[in-house]
N, C-alpha and C positions, 0 to 999 in steps of 0.2 A: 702471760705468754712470753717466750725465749724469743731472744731475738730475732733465731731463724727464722719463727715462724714467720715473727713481723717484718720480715724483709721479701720472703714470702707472698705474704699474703699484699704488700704496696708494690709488686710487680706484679702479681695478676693485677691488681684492678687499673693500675699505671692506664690506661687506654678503653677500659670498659666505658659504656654508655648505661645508662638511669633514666628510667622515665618512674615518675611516682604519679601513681594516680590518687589524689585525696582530695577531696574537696572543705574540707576545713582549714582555717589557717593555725591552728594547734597542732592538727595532726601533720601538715606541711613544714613547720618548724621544727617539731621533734625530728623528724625522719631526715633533715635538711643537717642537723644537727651530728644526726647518729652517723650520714654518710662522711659531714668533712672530719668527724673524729675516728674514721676508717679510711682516710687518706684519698678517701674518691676527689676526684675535683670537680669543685665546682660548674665550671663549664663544662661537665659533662653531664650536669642531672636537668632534664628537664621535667616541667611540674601542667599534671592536668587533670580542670576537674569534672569532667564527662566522661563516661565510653566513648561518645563518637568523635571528640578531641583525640584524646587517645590514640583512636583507632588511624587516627589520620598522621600520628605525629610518629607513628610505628612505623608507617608506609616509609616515609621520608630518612627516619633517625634508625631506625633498627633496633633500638636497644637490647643491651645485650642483658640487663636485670631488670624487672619491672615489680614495683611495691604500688600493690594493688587493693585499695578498701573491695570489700565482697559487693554489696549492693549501692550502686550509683545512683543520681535523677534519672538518667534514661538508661538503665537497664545493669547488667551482674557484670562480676570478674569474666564470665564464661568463657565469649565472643575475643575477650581481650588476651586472654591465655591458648583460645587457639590458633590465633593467627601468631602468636611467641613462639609456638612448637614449632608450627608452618616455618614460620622464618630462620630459627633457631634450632633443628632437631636434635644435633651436636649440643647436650645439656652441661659440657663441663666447662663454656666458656660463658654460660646462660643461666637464668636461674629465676622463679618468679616464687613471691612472699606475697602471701595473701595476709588482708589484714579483717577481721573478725571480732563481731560480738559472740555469733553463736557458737557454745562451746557442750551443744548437745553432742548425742552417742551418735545419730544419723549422720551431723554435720561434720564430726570428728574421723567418724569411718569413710564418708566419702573423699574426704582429703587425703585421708591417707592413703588411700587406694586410688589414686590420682598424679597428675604431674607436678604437681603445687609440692616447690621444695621443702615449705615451711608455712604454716597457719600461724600466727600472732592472735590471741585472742585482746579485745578492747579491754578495759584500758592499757596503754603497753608507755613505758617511760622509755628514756633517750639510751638507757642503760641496758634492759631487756629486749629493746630490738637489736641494740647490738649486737648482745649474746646468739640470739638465733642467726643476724646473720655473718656473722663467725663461723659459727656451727659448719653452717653453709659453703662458705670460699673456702675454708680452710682445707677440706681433702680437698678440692676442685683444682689446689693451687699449688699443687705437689703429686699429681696422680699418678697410679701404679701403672705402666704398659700394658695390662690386662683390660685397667678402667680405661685408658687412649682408646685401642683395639674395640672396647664395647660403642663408646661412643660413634665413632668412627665408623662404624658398622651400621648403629644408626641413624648416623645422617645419611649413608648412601640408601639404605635402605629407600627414599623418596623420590630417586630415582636409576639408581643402579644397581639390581638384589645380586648379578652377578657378585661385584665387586664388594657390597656388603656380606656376602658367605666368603669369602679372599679372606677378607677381617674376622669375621668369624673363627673361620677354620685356623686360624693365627693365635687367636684370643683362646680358646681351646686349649692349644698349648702351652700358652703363659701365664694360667692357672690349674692347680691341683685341683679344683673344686667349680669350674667352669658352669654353671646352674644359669645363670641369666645369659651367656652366648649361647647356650640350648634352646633358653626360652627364646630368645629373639630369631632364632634359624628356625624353628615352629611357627613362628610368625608370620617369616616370608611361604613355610610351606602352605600354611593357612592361604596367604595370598596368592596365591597359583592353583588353592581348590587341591592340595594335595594332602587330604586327611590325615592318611596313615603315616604318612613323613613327618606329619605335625606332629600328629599322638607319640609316634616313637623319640621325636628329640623333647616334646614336654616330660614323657615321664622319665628320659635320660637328667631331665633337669632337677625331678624332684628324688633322684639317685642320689644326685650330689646335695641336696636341700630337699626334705623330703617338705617342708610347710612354705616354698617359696609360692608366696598367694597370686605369682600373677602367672604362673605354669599351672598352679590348681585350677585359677580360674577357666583358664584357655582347656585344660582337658576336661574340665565337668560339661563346658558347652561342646566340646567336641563328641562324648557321649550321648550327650543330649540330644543330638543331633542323629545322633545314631542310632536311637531311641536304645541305648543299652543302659536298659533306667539302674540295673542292681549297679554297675561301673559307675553311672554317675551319683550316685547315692551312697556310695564309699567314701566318695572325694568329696562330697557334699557333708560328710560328715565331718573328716580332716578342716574345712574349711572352718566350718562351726566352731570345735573343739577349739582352733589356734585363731581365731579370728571376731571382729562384731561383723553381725552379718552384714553383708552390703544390700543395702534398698533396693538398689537397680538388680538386686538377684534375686529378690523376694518369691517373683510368681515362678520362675524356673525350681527353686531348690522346694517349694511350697508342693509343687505337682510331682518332683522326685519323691519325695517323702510318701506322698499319698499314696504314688505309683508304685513306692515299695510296701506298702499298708505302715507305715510308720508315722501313724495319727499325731503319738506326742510332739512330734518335732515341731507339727503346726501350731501349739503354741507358744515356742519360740518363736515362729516367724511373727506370729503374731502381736508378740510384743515387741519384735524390731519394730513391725509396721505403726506401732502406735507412737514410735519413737520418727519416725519420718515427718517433717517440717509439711512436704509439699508432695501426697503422694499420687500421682498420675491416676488415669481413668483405668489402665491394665492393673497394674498393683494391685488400686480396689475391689477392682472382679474377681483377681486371684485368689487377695487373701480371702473373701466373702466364699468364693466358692468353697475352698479349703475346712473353713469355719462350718460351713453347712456340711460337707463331710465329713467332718470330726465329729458334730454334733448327732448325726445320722448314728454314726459308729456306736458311741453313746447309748442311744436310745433303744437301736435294734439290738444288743448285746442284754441290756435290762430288761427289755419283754421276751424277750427270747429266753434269757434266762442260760446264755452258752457259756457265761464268763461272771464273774462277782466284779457290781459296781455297785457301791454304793450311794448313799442320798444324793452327800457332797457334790460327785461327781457326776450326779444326771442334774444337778443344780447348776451348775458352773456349764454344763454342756446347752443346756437351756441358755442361759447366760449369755455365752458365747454364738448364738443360734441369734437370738434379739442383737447382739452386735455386727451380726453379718448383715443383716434387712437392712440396716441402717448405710453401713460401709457399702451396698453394693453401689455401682452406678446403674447399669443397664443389662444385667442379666435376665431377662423374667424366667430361665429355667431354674434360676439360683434362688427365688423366691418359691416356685415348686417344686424344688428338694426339701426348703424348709418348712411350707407348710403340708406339705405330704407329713411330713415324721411327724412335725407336733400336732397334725388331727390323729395320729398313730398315740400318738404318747397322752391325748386326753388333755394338755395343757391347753382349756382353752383361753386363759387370759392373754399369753404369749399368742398362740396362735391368733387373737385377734387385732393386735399390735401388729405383727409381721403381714395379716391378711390384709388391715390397710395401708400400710406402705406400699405394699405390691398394688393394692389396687391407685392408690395415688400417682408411683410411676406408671403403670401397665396399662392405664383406662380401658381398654379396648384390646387388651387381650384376650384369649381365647380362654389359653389355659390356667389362667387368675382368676376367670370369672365361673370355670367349669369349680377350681377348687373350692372357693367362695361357697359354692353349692354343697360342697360336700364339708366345710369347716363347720356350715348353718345345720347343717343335717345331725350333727351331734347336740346340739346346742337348743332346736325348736322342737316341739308337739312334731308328732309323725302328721297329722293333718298338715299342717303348714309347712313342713318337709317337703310331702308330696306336693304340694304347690304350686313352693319353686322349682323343683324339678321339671312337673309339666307345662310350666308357662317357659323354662329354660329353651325345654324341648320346640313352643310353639315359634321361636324366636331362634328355631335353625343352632343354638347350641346342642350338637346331639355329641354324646359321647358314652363309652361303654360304663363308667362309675355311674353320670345320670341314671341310665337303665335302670342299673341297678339298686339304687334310692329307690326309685319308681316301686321297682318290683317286690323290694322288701317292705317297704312303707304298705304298699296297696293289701300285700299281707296282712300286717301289723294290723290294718284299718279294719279287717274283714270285709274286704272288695270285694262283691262277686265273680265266680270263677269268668264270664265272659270277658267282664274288663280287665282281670288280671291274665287271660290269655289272650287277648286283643294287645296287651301292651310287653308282651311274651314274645309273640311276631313279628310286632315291629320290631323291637332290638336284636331277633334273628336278623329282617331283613338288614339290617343297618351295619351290623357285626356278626356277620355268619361264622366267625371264625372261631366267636365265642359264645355259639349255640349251647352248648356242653354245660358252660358257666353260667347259664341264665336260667337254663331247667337244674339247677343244682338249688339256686335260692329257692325256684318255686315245691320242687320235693322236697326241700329241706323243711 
């Protein structure tokens, strides 16, 4: 490093404040280390090792950098990094280093699609955290009038959006390629419930940046929202192609896909989601649903016979069908999508896998225990068919597939024509609507 820079970079920090949060005394002396060999001083770094120390030492100190381990005894980096924005939303006099073992894909994309200036993964030497935070001050500490004007902008943003579009509209000018003053002017239109002002300075933004990910971001939800699923499934695809998917976008980009019948993309998401540390109770649902739609796609395609699928591919769709049962949390319709198709598809090994999970969550479902009936109905003697059917029946489960067990069964048995038009009547009276459909099994 030339001089300049280092004269530089010892006048920004001249007055900066440090809080580190770590609770080992290894990790407290490297980092104690790496700061007085970047000229910080001493008396200006304070050392804590909880969140809720921390939290309290913020109130007071302010700190203007915070070197933060990820998971504490009493809880994450999270709570710690948002009260830093809170305090700090001006990021170029500020600045927070997360410190890190996990150097997964999930872990990796949500940082960086985040405020976290820099992730350190464990083990990290007095030499390598230096280097990152270098990295770091160093534009910070020499910024261009465009970068002022952005900052600027958003720290007013917090409480004066006037005055933050002033800056703005300044910033504009003091770059040729102005893509994140766009993004941040969509921000505040965002915050005033002013859609179309939003969408038009997002995609002003991705004019000058056509893969800037947090303008893509902002106008895929803004579609979304607008339910203009082909729009949002454009940009859902940009997002993919230049990006790892982000977790927290799982269930929205999962239902665009489906929404535009673009099955494959679901198992990409798919396998982000298997790449997620800690994935939430919506996620679950989404991708499960997803799974069970794809696997649907699959199956009705291969008996239907509309499109060439091979073995492979109703194997892996099965596959991925037993992986949904599992992943869901509490959907019970998303369990009667999947055993709907696989009593369709004849698998009944999978099918009786997925029927008790559902009946393990579902106990007293309705529609788990109507399926149940119709899973057993391929599987038992038409005598014992009919059985459960009618004891279903006597026990106030009445439903139009029941019926119709009944009615083909009591066929199959050679019923006499009384009972099998005694039990012809009732499921008129019960489903008049599919009178049509009930005299159809019995002339058939």
């Amino acid at each position: 490093m030339d001089a300049k820079a280092q004269a530089l970079i010892k006048a920004y920090l001249k007055n900066k404040l440090f809080l580190v949060v770590e609770p080992t005394v290894a990790g407290k002396t490297a980092i104690e280390k790496m700061l007085q060999k970047s000229a910080v001083a001493r008396k200006n770094v304070k050392f804590s090792k909880t969140a809720e120390n921390a939290l309290d030492i913020m109130k007071d100190m302010m700190p203007n950098y915070i070197i933060c381990l990820d998971k504490l005894e009493d809880g994450t980096y999270k709570e710690i990094l948002e009260l830093h924005l809170k305090q700090h939303p001006n990021r170029l006099d500020n600045g927070f280093i997360l410190l890190t073992e996990n150097d997964s894909v999930d872990s990796v994309t949500r940082l960086a699609q985040s405020e976290i200036d820099a992730a350190v993964i464990l083990p990290f030497t007095v030499t390598s955290l230096q280097t990152e935070f270098l990295k770091i001050i160093l534009p910070k500490s020499a910024p261009s009038e465009y970068k002022v004007l952005i900052e600027a902008a958003r720290e007013h943003m917090r409480f004066d959006l006037d005055k933050a579009l002033i800056f703005l509209k300044k910033a504009k000018k003091a770059d040729p390629k102005p893509f994140e003053a766009l993004y941040l002017e969509g921000m505040i239109h965002l915050s005033d419930k002013a859609l179309e002002l939003a969408k038009d300075s997002f995609e002003k933004s991705l004019h000058f940046n056509p893969t800037y990910y947090n303008s893509l971001k902002e106008l895929f939800n803004i579609y979304i929202s607008l339910k203009e699923r082909a729009r949002a499934y454009q940009i859902s695809k940009k997002l993919s192609e230049n990006f790892p998917v982000n977790p927290e976008m799982i269930p929205d980009l999962a239902w665009v896909s489906v929404a535009n019948a673009q099955y494959d993309d679901i198992l990409n998401y798919h396998q982000a989601f298997k790449n997620v540390d800690e994935p939430d109770r919506d996620m679950k649902n989404y991708i499960s649903a997803s799974l069970a739609i794809y696997g649907k796609k699959i199956i009705k395609d291969k008996l239907e016979g509309t499109s060439e699928v091979d073995d492979t591919l109703v194997q892996r769709a099965f596959q991925l069908m037993e992986e949904a049962s599992v992943v869901c949390e509490d959907k019970p319709l998303v369990f009667a999508s999947l055993i709907n198709t696989l009593i369709l598809s004849n698998n009944e090994a999978i099918t009786q896998k997925v029927l008790e999970r559902a009946k393990s969550k579902f106990p007293k479902n309705k529609t788990i225990k109507i399926l149940e009936i119709l899973a057993d109905d391929a599987t038992l003697a038409p005598s014992q068919s009919l059985k459960n059917a009618q004891d279903a029946i006597k026990t106030g489960l009445k439903s139009p597939e029941i019926y119709q067990i009944i009615l083909k069964r009591s066929i199959e048995l050679g019923l006499n024509e009384k009972a099998v038009n005694d039990y012809l009547e009732e499921a008129s009276q019960e489903f008049p609507q599919l009178k049509p459909e009930f005299e159809k099994i019995i002339s058939g």
